[in-house]
C-alpha positions in Angstrom: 87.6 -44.1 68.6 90.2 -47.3 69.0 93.6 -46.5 69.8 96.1 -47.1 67.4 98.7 -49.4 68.5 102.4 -47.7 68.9 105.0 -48.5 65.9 107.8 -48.7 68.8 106.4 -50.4 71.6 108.3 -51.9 73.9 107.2 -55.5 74.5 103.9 -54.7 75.6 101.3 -56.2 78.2 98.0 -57.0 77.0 95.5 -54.7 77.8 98.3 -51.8 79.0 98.5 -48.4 77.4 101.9 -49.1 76.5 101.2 -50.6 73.5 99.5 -47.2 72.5 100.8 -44.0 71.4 99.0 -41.9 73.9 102.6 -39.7 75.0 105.3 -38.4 72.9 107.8 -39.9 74.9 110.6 -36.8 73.4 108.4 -34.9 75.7 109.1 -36.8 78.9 112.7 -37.6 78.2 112.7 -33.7 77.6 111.5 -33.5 80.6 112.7 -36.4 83.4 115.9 -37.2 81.5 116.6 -41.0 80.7 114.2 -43.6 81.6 112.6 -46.9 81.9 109.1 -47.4 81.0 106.9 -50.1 83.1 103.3 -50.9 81.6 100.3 -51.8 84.3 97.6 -53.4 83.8 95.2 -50.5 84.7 93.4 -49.3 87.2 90.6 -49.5 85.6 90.8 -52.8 83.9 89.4 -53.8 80.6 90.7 -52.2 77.3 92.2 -49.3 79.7 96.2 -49.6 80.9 98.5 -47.2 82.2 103.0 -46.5 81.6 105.2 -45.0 84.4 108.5 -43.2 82.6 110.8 -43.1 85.5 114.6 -42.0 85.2 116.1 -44.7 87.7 118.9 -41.9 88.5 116.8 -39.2 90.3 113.2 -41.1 90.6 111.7 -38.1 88.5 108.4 -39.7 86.7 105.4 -39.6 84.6 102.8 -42.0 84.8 99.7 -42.2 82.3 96.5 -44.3 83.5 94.0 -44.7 80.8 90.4 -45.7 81.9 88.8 -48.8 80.7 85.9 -48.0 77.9 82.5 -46.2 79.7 84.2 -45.2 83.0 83.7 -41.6 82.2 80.1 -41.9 81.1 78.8 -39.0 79.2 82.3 -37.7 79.0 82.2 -36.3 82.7 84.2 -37.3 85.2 83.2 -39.6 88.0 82.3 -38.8 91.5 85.3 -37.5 93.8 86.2 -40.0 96.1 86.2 -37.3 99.6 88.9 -39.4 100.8 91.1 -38.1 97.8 91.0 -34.5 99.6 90.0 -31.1 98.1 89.0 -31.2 94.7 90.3 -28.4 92.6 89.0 -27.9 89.2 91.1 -27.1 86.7 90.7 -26.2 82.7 89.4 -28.2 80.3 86.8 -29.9 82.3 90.2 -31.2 84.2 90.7 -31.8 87.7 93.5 -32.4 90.8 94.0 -32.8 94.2 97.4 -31.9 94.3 100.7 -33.6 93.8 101.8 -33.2 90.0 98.2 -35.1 89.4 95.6 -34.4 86.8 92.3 -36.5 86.3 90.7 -35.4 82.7 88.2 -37.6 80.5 89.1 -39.0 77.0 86.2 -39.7 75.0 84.3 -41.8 77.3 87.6 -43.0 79.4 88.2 -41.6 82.7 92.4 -41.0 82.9 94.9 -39.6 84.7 98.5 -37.8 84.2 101.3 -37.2 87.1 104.5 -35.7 87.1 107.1 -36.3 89.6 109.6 -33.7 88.5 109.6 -30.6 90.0 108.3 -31.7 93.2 107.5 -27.9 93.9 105.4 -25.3 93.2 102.9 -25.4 90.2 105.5 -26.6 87.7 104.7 -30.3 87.7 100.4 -30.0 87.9 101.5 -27.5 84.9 103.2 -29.7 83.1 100.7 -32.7 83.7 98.1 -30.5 82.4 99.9 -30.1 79.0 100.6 -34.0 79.0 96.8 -34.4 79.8 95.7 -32.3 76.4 97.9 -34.5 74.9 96.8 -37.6 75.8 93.3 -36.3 74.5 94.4 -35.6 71.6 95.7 -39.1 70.9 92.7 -40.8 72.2 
C-alpha cells in the first residue's frame, strides 16, 4: 500500500518519511513538548526514510525509521543482529532490545520507533509501542 504524502510537511527530503503521515505529531508534542523535526534519508535506503522530533530544550525525542520496500520479507522481521544484545519479544509480532526502542514490520517494511522521554523504567518502550501500532496503521 503507498504512503500518502503528508498535507503539512515540512520541506521534505526525497525519499525521507517526513514527507509521510506515518505519526500524529499532537501525540509527540503531547508527549516531548516543543520540537524540531529532522528528516534522514533512511537506514534502509530506497522508498524507506525516517523523522527525529526532538524538543531542543530537554533533548527528549522520538525518532521513526521506515524500512525501504521488501526488507521485512514475508512480513517477519529480519534476523537479530547478536551484537544488538538480548532480544526481547514484545506484542504484536514486535520486538526491543532495550532503550525506549521498538522494531515492528509494516506491511513488508522493516521499521523502528524510540522514545527518549522518560529515560526510566518501562514508560518510554511503552509508549514506543503505542507509536509503533500507529505507524502500522498509517502504512
Amino acid at each position: 500500500m503507498p504512503l500518502a504524502p503528508a498535507a503539512d510537511a515540512q520541506a521534505p527530503q526525497e525519499g525521507s518519511c517526513d514527507r509521510f503521515r506515518v505519526i500524529d505529531e499532537a501525540k509527540v508534542r503531547a508527549l516531548i513538548g516543543d520540537f524540531e523535526r529532522t528528516a534522514t534519508p533512511g537506514l534502509t535506503g530506497a522508498d524507506g526514510g525516517g523523522c527525529t522530533w526532538e524538543n531542543k530544550a530537554d533533548y527528549h525525542s522520538v525518532t521513526v525509521d521506515v524500512g525501504a520496500s521488501g526488507t521485512a520479507a514475508g512480513g517477519a522481521l529480519p534476523t537479530a543482529d547478536p551484537a544488538m544484545g538480548t532480544e526481547r519479544t514484545l506484542p504484536d509480532g514486535m520486538r526491543t532490545f532495550g532503550g525506549g526502542q521498538v522494531e515492528f514490520v509494516a506491511g513488508d517494511r522493516y521499521c523502528s520507533v524510540q522514545v527518549a522521554d522518560v529515560i526510566q523504567g518501562d514508560a518510554d518502550e511503552n509508549t514506543a509501542i503505542e507509536l509503533a501500532k500507529d505507524v502500522q496503521g498509517r502504512l
